[in-house]
C-alpha positions in Angstrom: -54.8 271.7 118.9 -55.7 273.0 115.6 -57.8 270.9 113.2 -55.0 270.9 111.0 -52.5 269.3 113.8 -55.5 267.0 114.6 -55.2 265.8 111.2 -51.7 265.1 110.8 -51.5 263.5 114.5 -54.3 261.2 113.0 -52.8 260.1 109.8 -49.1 259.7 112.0 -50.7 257.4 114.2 -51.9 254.9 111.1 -48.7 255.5 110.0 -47.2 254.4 113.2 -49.4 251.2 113.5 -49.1 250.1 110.0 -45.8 250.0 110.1 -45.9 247.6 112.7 -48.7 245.8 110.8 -46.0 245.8 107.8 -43.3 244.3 110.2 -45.5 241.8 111.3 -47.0 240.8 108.2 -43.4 240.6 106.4 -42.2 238.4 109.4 -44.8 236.0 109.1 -44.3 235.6 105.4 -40.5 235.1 105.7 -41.4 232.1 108.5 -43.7 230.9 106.0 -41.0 230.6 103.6 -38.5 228.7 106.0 -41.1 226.5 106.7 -42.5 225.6 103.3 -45.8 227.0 104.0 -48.0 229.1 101.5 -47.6 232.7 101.4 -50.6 234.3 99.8 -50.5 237.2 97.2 -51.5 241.0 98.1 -53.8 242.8 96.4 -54.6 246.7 97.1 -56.9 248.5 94.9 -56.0 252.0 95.6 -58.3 255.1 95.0 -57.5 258.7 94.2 -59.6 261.6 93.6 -58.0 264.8 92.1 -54.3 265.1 91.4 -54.0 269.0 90.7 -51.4 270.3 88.5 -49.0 271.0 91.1 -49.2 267.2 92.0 -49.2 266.0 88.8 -45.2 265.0 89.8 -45.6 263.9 92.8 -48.0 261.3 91.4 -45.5 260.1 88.6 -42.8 259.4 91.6 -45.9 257.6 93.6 -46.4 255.4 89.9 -42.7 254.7 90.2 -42.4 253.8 93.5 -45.6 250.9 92.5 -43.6 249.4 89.5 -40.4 248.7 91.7 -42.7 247.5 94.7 -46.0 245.6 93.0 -47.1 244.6 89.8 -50.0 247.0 88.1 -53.5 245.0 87.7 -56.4 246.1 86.4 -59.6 246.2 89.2 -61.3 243.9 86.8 -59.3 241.5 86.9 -60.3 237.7 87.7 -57.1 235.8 87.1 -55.4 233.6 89.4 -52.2 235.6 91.4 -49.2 234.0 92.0 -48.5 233.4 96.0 -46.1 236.0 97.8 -46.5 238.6 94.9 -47.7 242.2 95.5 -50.7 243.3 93.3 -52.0 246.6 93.1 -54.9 248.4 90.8 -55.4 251.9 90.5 -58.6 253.9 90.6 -60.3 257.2 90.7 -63.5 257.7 91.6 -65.7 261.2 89.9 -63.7 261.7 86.6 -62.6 264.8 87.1 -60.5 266.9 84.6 -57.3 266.7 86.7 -57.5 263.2 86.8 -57.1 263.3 82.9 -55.0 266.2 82.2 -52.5 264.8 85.2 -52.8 261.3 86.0 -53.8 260.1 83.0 -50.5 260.7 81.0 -48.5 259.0 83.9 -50.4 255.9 83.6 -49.8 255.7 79.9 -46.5 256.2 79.7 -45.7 253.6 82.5 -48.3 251.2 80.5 -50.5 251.1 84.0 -53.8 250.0 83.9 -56.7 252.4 85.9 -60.2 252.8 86.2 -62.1 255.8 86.3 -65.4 255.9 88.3 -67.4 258.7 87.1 -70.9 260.7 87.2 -72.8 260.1 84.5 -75.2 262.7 84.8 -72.1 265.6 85.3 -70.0 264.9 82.3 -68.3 267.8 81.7 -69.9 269.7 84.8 -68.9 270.8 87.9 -69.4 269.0 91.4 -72.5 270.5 92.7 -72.4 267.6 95.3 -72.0 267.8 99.3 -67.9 267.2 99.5 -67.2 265.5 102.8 -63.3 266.0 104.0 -61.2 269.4 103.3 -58.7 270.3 100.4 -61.0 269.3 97.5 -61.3 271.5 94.8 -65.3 271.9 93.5 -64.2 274.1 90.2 -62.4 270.8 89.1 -65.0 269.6 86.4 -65.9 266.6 85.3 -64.3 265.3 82.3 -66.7 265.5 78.7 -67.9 262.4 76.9 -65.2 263.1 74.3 -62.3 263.5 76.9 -62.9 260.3 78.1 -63.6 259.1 75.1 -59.7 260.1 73.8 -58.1 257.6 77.0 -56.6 254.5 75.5 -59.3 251.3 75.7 -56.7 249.1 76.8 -55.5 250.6 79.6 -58.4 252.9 80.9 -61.4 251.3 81.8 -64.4 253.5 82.8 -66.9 252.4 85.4 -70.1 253.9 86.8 -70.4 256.4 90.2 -73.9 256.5 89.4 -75.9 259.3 87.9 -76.0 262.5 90.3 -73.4 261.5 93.0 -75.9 260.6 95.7 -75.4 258.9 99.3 -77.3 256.0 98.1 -78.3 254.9 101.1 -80.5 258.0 101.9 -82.6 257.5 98.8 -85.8 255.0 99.0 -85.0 251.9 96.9 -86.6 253.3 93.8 -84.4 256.3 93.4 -81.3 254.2 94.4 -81.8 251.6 91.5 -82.7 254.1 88.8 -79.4 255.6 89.7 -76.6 252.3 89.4 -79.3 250.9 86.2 -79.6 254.9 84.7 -76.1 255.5 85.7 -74.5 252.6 83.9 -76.6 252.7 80.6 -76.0 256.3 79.9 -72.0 255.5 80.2 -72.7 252.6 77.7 -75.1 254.4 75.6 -71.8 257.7 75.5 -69.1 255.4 75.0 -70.2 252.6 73.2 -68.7 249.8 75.5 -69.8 247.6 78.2 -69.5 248.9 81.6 -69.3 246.7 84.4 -67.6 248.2 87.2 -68.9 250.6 90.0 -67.9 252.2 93.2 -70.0 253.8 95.8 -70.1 257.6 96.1 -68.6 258.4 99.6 -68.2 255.0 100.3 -71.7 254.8 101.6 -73.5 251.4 100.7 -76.0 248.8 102.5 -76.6 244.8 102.2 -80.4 246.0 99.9 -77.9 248.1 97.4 -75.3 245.2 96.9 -78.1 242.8 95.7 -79.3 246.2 93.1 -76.0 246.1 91.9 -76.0 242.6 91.2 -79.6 242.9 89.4 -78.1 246.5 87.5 -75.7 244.1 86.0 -72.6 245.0 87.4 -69.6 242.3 87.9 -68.0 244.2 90.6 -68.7 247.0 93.0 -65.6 249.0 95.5 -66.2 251.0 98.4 -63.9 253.0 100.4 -63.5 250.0 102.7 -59.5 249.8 103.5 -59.5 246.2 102.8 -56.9 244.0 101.0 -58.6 242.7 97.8 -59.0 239.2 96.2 -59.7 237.3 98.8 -61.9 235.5 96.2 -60.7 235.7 92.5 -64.8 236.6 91.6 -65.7 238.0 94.2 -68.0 241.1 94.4 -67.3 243.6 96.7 -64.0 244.4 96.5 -62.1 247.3 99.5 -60.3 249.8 98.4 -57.2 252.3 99.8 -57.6 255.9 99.8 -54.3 257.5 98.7 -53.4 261.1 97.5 -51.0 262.7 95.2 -49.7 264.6 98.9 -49.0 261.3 100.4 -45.5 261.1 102.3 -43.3 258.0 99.9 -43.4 255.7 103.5 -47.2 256.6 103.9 -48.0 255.1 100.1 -45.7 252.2 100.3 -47.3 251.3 103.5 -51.1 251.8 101.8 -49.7 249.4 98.6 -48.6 247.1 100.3 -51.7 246.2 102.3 -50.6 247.0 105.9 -53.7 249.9 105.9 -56.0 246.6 106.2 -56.4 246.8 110.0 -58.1 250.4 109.4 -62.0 249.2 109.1 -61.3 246.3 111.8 -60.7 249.3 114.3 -63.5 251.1 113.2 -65.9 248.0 112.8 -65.3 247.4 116.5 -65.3 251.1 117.4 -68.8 251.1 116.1 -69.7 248.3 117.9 -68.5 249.6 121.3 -70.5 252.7 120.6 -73.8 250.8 119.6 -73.5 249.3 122.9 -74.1 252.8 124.8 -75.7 254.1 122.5 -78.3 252.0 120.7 -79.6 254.4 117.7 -75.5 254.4 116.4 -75.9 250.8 115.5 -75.9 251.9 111.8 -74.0 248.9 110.9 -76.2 246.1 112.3 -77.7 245.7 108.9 -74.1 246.1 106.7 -74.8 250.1 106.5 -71.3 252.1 106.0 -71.2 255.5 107.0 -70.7 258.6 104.3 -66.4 258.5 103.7 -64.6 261.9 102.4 -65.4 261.3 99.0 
């Protein structure tokens, strides 16, 4: 089987078993109804990365398809959500160009909030970083100061994906702190705002760089962690969805509507069952994710 097949066999399988996680979940919820119980809101915070000129529709149809099903939020927020609703927040991690020729005007026009996770230290540069994953394209530069500058305040926030795009946890605790503090001053420095938002680069993160993001003086950091969000309305780390602009309609409205959530269970206990035969895997016994396709 070819690496290609391999893929889609993959991604069909998660689509085949959250579709029963979807089935289940709604199930619930409706006997939770009849019986008066609570049903608790859903929350995705979904994350892109490029959407390419020849995406640039498919994406408007995906921004559709989230009005009719959720209600837009922006990844900030702290408020309260109303039980049984369906919340989603939209966010893209590098800044590239694409992301503001393509995206960017979709958002706009359909008044949906988004945050844009970028590299300080590559504004208006290329990616000259390792890319993890296939179909990325590494001439897609980073957007300039004054592009990002031109995105509407009130519905674009920018956050911080540190300073050179490194897997943090590689880097002794110096170097990893000079780049969320170095990282998130430049950006307020450029832009003239406060910037309190951050996402790991390849979703690669520890237990030691949580507590420098706390000290860096971030309110909330994501990773790539396929977790329902707002389990706590302050909380701090917050899991996000990967999507892409090439995702089937079924495939997103499966990944906003939460049922992807069983994803890092499965891999959490994968690990686990791998540390036990192997004892030098055990990567996550102190919090430690590994690199994601970033």
């Amino acid at each position: 089987m070819t690496r290609q097949w391999l893929r889609i066999a993959k991604r069909f399988v998660k689509v085949v078993i959250s579709s029963f996680f979807f089935v289940g979940t709604a199930v619930i919820n409706r006997l939770r109804r009849v019986i008066g119980s609570h049903v608790p809101a859903t929350y995705v915070v979904l994350y892109y990365h490029a959407v390419p000129a020849q995406s640039r529709e498919h994406f408007a149809r995906q921004m559709d398809a989230l009005l009719r099903l959720a209600t837009p939020i922006r990844a900030d927020s702290c408020e309260e959500l109303d039980p049984g609703k369906q919340y989603v927040a939209v966010t893209f991690d590098d800044g590239l160009l694409s992301v503001v020729e393509n995206a960017i005007p979709a958002l706009v026009s359909r008044a949906i909030p988004a945050t844009l996770f970028v590299v300080a230290g590559r504004l208006g540069r290329d990616q000259n970083w390792a890319v993890f994953g296939e179909g990325y394209d590494k001439s897609d530069r980073l957007g300039t100061i004054e592009e990002l500058k031109s995105l509407p305040v009130d519905l674009i926030t920018i956050g911080s994906h540190t300073m050179s795009h490194p897997v943090l946890p590689s880097l002794n605790s110096e170097a990893a702190a000079e780049e969320l503090s170095s990282s998130r001053q430049t950006l307020q420095k450029l832009l003239g705002r406060d910037v309190k938002l951050f996402s790991f680069p390849y979703g690669a993160f520890d237990k030691p760089l949580v507590s420098m993001c706390r000290s860096a003086g971030y309110s909330r950091v994501f990773t790539t962690l396929s977790l329902r969000a707002h389990s706590d309305a302050n909380e701090f780390v917050t899991g996000r969805v990967s999507v892409d602009p090439t995702d089937w309609d079924f495939e997103f409205r499966l990944k906003i509507s939460g049922a992807y959530s069983w994803v890092p269970r499965v891999s959490a206990l994968k690990r686990r069952s791998l540390g036990r035969l192997a004892p030098s895997s055990l990567e996550n016994a102190m919090g430690r994710q590994s690199p994601a396709p970033d």
